[in-house]
BADO-884317 format. One record per atom (N, C-alpha, C, O, CB): residue in three letters; z, x, y. Coordinates in steps of 0.02 Angstrom, whole numbers, plus 32768, in hexadecimal, padded with zeros to 4 digits. Atoms other than C-alpha are relative to their C-alpha. Glycine has a CB too. Layout:
N
+-------+------+------+------+
| tordo |    Z |    X |    Y |
+-------+------+------+------+
|   ala |    Z |    X |    Y |
...
+-------+------+------+------+
//
This chain:
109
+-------+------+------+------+
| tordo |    Z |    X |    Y |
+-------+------+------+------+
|   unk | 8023 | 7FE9 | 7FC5 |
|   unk | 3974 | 6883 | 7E8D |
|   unk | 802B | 7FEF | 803C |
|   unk | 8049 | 7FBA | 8040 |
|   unk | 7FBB | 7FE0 | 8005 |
|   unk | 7FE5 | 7FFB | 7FB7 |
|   unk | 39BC | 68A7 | 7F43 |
|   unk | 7FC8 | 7FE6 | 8038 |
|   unk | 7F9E | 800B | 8051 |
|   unk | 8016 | 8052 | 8011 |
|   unk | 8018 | 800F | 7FBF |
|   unk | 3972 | 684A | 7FC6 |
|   unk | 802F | 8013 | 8033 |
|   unk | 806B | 8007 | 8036 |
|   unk | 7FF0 | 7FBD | 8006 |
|   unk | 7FD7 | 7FE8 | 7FCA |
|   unk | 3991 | 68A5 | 806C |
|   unk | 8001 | 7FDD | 8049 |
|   unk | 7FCC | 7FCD | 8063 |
|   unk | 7FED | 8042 | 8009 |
|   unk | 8007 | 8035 | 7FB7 |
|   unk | 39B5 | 6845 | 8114 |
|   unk | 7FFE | 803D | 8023 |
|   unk | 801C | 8071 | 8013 |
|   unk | 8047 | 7FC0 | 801E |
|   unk | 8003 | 7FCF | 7FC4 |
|   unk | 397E | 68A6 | 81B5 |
|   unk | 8012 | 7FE4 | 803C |
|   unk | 7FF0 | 7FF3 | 806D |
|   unk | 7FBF | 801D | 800C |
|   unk | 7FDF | 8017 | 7FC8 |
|   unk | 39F1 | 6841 | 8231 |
|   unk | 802B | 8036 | 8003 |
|   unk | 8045 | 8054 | 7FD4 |
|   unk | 8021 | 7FBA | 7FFE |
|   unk | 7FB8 | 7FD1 | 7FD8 |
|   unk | 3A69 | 68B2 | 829E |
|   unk | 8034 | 800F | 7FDE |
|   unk | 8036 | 7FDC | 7FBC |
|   unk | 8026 | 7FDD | 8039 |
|   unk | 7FC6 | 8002 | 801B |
|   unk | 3B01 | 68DC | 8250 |
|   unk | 7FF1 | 8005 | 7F9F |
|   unk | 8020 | 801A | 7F7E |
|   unk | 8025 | 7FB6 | 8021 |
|   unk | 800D | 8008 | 8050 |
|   unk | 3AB8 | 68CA | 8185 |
|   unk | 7FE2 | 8047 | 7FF9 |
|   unk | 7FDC | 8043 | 7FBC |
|   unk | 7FC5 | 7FB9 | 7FE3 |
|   unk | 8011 | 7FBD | 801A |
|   unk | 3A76 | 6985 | 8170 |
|   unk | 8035 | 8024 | 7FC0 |
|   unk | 802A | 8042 | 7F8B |
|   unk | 8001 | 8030 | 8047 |
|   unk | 7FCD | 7FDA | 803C |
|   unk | 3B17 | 69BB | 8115 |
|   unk | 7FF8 | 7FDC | 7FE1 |
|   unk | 7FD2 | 7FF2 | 7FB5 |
|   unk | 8048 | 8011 | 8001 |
|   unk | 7FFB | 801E | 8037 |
|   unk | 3B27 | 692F | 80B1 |
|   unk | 7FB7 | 7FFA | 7FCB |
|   unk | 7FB9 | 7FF4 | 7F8E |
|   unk | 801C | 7FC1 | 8017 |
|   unk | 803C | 7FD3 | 8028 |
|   unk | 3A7E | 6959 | 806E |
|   unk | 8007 | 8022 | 7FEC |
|   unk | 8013 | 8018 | 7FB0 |
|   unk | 7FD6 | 8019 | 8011 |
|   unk | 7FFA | 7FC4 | 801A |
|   unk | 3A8C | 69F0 | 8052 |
|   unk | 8042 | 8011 | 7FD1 |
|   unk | 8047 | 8041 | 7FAB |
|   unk | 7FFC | 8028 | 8037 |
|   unk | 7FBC | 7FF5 | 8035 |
|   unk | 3B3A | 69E1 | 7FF8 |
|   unk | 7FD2 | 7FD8 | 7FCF |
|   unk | 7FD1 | 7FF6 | 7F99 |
|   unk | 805E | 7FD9 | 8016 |
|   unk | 8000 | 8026 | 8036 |
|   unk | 3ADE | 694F | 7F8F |
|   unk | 7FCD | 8035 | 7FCB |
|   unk | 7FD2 | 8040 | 7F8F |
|   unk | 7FE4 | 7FAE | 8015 |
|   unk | 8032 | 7FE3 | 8032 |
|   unk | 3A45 | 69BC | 7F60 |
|   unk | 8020 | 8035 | 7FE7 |
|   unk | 8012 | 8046 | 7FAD |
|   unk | 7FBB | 8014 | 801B |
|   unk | 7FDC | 7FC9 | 802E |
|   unk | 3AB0 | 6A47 | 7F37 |
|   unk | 8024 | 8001 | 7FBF |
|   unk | 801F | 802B | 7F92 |
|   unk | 802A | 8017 | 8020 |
|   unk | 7FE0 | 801B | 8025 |
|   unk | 3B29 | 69DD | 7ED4 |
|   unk | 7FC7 | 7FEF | 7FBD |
|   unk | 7FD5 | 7FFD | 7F83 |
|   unk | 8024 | 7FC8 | 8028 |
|   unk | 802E | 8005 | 8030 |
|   unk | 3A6F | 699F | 7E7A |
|   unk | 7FDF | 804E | 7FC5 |
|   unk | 7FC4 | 8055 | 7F8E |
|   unk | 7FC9 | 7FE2 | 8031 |
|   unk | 8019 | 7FC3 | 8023 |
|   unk | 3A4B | 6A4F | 7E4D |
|   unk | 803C | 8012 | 7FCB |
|   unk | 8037 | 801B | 7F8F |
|   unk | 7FEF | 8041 | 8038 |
|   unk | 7FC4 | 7FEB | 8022 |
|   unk | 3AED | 6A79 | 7E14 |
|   unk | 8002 | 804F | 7FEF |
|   unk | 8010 | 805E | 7FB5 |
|   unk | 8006 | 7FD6 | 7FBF |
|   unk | 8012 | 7FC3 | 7FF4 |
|   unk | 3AD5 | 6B28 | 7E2F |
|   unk | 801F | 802B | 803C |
|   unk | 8035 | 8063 | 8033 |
|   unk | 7FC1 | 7FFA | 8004 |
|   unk | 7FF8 | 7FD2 | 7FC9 |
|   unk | 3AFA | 6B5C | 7EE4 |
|   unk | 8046 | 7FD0 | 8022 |
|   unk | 804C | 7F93 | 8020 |
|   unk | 7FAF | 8009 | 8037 |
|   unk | 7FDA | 8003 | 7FD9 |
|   unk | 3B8F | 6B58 | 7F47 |
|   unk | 7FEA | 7FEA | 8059 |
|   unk | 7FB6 | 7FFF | 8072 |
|   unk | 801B | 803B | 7FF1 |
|   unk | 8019 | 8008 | 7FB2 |
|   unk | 3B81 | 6B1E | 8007 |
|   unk | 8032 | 8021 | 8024 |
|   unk | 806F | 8020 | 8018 |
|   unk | 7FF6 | 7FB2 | 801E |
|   unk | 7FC2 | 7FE1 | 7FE6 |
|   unk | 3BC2 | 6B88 | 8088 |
|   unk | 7FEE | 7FF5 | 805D |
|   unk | 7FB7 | 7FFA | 8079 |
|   unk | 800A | 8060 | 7FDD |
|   unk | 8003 | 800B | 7FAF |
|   unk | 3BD8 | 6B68 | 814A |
|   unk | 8009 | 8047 | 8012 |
|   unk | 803C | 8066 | 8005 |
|   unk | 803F | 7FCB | 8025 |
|   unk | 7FF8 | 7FB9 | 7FE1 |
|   unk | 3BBB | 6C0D | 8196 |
|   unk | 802F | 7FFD | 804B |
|   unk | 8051 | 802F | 8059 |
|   unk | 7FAC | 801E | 8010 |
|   unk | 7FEA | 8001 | 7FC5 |
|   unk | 3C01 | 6BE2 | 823A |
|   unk | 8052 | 7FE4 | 7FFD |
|   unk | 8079 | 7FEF | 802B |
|   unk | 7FCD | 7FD5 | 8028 |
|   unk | 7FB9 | 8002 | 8016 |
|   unk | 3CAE | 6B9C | 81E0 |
|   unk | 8015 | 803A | 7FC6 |
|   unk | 8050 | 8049 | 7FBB |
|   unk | 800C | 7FB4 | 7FE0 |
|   unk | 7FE3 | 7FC6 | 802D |
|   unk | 3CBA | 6C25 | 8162 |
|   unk | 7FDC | 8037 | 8000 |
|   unk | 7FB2 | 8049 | 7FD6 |
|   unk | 8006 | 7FEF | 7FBB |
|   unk | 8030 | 7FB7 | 800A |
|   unk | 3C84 | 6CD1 | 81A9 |
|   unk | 8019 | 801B | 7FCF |
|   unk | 804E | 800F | 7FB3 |
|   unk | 7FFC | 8038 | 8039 |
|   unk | 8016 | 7FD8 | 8025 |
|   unk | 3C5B | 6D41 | 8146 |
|   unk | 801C | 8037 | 7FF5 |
|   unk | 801B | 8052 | 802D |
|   unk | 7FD3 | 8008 | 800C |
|   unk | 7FD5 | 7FC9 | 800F |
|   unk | 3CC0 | 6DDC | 80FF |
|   unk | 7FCF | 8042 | 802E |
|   unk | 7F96 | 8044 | 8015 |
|   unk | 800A | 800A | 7F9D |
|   unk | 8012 | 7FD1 | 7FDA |
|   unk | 3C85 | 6E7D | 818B |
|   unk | 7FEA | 8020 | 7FB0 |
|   unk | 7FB2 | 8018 | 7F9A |
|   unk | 803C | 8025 | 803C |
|   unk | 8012 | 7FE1 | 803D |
|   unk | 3CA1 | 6EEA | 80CE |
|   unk | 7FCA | 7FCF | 7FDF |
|   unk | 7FA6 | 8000 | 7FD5 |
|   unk | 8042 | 800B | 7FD3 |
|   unk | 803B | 8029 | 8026 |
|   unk | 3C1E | 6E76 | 807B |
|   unk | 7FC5 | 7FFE | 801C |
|   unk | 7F93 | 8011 | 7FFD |
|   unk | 800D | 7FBC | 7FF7 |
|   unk | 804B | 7FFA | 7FA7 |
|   unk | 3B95 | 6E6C | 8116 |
|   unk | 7FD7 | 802F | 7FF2 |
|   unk | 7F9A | 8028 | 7FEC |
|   unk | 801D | 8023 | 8060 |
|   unk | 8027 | 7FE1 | 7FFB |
|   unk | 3B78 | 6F08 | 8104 |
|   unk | 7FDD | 8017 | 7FC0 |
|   unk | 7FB0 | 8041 | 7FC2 |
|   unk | 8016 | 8025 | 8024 |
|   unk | 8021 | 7FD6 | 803B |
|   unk | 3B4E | 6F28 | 8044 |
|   unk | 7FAE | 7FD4 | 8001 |
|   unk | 7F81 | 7FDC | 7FD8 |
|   unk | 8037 | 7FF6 | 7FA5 |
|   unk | 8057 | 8004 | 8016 |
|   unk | 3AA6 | 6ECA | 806D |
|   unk | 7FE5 | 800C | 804C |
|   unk | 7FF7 | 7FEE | 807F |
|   unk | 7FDD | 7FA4 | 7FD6 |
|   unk | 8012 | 7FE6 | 7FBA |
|   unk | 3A44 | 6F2A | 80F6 |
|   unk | 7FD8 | 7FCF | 8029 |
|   unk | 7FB2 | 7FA3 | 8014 |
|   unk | 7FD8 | 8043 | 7FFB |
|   unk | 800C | 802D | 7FDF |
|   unk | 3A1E | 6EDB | 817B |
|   unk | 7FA2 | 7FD8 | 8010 |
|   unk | 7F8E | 7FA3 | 8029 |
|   unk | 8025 | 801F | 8036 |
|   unk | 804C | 7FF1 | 7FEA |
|   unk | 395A | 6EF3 | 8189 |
|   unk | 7FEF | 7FD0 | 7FB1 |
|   unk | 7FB5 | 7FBF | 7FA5 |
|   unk | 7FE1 | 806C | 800A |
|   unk | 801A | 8031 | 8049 |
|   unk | 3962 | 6E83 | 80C7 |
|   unk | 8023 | 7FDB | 8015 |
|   unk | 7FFA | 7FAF | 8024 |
|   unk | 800A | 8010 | 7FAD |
|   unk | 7FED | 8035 | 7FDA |
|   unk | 39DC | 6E0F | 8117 |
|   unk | 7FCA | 7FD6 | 8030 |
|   unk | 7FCC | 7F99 | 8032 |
|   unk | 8033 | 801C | 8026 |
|   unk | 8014 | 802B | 7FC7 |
|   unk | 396C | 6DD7 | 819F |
|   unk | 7FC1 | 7FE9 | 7FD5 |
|   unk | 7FA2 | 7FB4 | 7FD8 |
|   unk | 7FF2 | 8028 | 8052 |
|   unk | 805A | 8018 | 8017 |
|   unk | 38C7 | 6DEA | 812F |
|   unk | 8010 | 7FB8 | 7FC3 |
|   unk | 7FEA | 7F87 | 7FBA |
|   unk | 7FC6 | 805E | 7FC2 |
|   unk | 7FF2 | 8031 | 8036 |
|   unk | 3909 | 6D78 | 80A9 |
|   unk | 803A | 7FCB | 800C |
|   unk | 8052 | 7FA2 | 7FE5 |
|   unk | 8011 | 8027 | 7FC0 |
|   unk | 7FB4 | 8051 | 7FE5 |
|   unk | 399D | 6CFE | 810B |
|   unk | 8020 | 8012 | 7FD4 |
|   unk | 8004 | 8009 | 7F9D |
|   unk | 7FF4 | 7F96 | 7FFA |
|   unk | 7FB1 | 8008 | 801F |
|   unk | 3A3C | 6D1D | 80BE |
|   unk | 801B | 804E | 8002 |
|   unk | 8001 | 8085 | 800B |
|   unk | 8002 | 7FDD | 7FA2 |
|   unk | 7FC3 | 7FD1 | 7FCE |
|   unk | 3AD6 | 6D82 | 80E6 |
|   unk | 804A | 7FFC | 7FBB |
|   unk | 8076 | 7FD2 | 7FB6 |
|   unk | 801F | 7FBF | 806D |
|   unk | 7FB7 | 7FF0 | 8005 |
|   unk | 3B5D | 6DC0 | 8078 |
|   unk | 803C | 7FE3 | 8000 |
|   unk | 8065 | 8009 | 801A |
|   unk | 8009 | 801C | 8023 |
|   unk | 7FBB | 801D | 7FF6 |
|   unk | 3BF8 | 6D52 | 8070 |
|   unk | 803C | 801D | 7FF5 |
|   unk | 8064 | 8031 | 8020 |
|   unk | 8006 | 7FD0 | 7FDF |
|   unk | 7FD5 | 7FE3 | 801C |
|   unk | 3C66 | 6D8D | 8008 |
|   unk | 8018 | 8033 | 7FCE |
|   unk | 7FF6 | 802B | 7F9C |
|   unk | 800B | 7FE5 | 7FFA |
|   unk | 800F | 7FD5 | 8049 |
|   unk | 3C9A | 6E1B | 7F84 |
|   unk | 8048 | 7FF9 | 7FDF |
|   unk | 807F | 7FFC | 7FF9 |
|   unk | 7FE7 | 805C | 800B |
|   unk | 7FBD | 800C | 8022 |
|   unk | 3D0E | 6DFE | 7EF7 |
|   unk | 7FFD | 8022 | 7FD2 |
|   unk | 7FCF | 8005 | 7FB5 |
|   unk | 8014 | 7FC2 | 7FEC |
|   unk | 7FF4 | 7FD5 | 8035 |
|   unk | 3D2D | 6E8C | 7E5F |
|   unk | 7F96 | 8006 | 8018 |
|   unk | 7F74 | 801B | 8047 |
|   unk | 8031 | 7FD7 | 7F9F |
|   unk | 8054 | 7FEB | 7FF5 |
|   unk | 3C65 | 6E89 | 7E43 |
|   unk | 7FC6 | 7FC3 | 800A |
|   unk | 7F8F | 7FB9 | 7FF0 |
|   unk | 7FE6 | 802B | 7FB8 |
|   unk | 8020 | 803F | 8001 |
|   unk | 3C2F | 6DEE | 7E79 |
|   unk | 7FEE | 7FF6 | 8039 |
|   unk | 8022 | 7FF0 | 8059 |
|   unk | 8021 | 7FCC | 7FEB |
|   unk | 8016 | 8001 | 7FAC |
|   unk | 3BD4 | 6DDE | 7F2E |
|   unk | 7FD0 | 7FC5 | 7FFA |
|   unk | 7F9A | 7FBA | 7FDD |
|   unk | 7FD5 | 8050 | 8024 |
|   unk | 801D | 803F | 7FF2 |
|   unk | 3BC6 | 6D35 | 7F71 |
|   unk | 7FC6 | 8013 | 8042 |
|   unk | 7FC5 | 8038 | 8073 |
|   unk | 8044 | 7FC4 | 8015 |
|   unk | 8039 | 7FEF | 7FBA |
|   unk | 3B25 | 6D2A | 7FD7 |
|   unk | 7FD7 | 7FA1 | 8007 |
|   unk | 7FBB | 7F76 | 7FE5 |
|   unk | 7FA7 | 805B | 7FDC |
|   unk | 801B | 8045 | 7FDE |
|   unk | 3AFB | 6C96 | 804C |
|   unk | 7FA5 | 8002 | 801A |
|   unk | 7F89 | 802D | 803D |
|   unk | 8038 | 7FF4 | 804F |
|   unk | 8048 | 7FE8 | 8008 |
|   unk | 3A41 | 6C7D | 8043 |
|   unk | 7FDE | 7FA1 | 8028 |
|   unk | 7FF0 | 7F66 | 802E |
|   unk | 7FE7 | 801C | 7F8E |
|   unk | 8031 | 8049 | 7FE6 |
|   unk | 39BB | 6C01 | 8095 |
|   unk | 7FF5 | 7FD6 | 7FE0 |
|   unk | 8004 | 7F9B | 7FE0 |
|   unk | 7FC1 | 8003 | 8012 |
|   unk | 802D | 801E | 8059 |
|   unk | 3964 | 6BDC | 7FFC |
|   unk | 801B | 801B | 7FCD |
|   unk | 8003 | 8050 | 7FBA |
|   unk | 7FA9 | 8017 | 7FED |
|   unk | 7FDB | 7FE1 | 802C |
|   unk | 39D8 | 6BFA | 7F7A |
|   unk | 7FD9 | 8000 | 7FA9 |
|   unk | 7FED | 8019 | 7F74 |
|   unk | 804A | 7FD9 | 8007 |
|   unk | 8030 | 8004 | 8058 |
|   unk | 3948 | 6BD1 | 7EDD |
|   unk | 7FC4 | 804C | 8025 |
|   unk | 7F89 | 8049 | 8014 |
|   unk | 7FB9 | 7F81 | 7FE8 |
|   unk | 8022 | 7FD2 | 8012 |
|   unk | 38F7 | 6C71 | 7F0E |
|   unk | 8018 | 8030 | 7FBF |
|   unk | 803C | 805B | 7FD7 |
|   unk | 7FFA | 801F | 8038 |
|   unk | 7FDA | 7FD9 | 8033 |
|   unk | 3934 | 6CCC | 7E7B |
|   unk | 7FFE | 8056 | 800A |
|   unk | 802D | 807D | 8011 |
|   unk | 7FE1 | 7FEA | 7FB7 |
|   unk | 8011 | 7FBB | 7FF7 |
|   unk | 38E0 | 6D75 | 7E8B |
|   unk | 8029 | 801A | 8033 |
|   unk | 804C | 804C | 8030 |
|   unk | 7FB9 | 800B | 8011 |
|   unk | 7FCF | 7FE1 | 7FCE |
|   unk | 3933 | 6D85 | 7F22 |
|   unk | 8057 | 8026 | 7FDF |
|   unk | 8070 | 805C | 7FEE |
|   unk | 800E | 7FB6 | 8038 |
|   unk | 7FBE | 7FF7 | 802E |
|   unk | 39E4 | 6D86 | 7EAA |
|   unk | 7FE4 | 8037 | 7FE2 |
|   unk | 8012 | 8061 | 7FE6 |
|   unk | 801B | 7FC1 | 7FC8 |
|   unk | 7FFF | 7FC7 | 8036 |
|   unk | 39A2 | 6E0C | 7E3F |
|   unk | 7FEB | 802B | 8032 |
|   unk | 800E | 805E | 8033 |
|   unk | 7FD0 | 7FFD | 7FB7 |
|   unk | 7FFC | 7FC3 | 7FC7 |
|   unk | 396A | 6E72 | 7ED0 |
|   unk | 803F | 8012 | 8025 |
|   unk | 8047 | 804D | 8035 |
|   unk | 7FD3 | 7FF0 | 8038 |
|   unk | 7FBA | 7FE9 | 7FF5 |
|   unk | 3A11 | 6E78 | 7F0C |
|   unk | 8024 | 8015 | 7FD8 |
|   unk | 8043 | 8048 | 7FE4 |
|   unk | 8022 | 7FDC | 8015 |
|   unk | 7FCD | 7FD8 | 8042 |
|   unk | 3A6F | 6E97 | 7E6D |
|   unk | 7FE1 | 8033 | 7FFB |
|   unk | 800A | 8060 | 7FF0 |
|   unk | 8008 | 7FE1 | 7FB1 |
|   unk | 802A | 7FBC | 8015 |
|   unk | 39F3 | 6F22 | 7E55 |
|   unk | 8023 | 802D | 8034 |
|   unk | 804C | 805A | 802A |
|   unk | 7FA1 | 7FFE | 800A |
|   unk | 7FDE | 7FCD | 7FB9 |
|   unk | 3A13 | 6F64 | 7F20 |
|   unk | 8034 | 8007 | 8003 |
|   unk | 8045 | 803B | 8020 |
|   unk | 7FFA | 7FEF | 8043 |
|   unk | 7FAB | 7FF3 | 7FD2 |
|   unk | 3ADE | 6F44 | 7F32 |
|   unk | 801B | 8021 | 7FAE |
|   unk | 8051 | 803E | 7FA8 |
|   unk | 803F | 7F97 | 8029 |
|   unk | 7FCA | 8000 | 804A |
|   unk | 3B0C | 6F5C | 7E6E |
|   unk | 8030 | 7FE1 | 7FF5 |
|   unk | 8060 | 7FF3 | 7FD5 |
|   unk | 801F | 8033 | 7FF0 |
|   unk | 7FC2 | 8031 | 800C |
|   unk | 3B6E | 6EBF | 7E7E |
|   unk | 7FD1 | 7FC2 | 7FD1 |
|   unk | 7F94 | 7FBD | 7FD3 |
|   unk | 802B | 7FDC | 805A |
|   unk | 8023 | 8035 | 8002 |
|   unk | 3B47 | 6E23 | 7E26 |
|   unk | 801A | 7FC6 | 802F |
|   unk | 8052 | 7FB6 | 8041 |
|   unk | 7FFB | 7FEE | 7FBE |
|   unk | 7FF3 | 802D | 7FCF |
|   unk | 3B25 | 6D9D | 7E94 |
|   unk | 8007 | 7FB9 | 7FEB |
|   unk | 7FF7 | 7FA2 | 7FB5 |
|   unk | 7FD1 | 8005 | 802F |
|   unk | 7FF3 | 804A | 800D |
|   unk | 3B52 | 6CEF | 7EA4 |
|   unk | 7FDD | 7FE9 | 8047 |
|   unk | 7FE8 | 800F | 8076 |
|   unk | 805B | 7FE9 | 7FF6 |
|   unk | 8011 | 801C | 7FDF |
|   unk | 3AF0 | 6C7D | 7F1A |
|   unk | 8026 | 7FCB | 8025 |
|   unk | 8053 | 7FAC | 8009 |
|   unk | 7FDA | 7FF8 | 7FE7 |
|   unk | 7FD5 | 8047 | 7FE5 |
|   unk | 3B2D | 6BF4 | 7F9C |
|   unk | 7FB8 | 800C | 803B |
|   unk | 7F92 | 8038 | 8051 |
|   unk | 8074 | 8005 | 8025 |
|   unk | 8034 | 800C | 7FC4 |
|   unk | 3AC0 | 6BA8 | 8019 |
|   unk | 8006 | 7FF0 | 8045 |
|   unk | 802D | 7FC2 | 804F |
|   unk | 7FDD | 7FD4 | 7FF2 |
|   unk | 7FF9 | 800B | 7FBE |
|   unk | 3ABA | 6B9E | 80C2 |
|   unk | 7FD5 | 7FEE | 8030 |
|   unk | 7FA1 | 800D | 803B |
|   unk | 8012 | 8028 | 8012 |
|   unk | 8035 | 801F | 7FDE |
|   unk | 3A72 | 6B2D | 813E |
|   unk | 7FDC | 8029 | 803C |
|   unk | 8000 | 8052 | 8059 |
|   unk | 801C | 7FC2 | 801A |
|   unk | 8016 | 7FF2 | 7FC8 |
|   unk | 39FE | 6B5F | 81C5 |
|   unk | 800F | 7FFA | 8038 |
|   unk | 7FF5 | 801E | 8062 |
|   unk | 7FDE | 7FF3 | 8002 |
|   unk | 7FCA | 7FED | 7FB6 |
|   unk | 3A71 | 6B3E | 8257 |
|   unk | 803B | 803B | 7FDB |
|   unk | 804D | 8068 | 8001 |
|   unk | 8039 | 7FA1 | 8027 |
|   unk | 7FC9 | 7FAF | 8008 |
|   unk | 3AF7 | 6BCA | 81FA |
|   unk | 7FDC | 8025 | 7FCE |
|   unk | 7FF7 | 803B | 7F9C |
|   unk | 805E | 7FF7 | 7FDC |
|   unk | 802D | 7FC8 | 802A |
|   unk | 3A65 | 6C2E | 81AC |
|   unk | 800D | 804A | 800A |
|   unk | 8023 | 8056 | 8042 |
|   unk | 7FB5 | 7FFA | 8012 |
|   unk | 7FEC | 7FC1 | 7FEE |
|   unk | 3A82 | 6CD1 | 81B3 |
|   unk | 7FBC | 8036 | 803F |
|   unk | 7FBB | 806D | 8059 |
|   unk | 800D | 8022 | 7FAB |
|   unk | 8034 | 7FD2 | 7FBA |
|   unk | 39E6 | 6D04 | 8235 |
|   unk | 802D | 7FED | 803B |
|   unk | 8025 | 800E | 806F |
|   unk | 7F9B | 7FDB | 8014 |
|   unk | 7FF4 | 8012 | 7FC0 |
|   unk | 3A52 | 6CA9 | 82B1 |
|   unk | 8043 | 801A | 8012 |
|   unk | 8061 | 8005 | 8043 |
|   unk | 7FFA | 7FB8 | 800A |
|   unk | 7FB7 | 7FF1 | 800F |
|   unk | 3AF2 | 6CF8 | 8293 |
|   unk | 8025 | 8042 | 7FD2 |
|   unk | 8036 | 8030 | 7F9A |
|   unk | 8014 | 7FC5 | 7FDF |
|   unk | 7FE5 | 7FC7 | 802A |
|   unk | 3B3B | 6DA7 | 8247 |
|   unk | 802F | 8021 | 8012 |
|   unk | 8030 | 805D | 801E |
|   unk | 7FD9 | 802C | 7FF3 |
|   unk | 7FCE | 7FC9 | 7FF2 |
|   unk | 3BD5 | 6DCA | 826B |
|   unk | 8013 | 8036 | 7FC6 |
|   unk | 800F | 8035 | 7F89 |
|   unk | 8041 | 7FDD | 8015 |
|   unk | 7FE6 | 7FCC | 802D |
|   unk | 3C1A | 6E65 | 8238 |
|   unk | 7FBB | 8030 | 7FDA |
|   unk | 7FC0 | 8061 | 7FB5 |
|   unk | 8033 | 7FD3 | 7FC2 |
|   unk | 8035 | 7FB5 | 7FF3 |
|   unk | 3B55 | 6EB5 | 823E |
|   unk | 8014 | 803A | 8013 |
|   unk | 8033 | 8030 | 8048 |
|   unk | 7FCE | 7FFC | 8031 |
|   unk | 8009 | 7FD9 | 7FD5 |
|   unk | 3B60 | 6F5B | 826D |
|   unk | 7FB2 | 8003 | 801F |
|   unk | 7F80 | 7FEA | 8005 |
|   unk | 8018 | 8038 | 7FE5 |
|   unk | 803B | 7FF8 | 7FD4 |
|   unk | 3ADA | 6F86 | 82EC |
|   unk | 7FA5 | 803F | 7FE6 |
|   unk | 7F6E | 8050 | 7FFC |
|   unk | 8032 | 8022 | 804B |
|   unk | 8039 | 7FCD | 8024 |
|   unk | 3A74 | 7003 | 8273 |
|   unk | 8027 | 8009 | 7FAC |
|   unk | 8062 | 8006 | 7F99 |
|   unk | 7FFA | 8061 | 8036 |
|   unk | 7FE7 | 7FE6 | 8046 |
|   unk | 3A81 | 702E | 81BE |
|   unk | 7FD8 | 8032 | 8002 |
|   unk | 7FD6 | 805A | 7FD3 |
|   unk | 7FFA | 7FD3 | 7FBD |
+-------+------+------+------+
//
């Protein structure tokens, strides 16, 4: 078990530990590693905002997607279904969530 400290400065290291506990999700700083413009846009923006997470990266058929809550699962199969990629999860904190931040949105899909 992860006990989490909520002093100043300990958010990441939380969030790296519980991630590390899951052993499952990747952590990703949105605000140190934007986000591929080509990747952004294979999830529209109007399911981006409704469900937090944004597109990272795309590799042969593999689309990394940075997510709030990365144990939603359904969410993963609703995307593999919508982009026809399979996805891989990483998580991302609520200061570089993706409501607060999209570069490389376009302004309409």
């Amino acid at each position: 078990m992860v006990l989490c400290t909520h002093e100043p400065g300990d958010r990441e290291t939380d969030r790296k530990a519980l991630a590390f506990q899951l052993r499952i999700f990747r952590t990703v700083n949105l605000a140190e590693n934007a986000p591929d413009p080509t990747a952004v846009i294979l999830i529209p923006k109007e399911v981006a905002l409704k469900r937090v997470c944004v597109a990272v990266r795309l590799e042969k058929n593999l689309l990394t997607v940075a997510m709030s809550d990365p144990l939603l699962f359904s969410l993963v199969q609703d995307l593999e279904f919508q982009t026809g990629y399979r996805i891989k999860q990483s998580w991302a904190t609520r200061a570089t969530s993706p409501t607060r931040s999209r570069p490389g949105t376009p302004t309409k899909r």
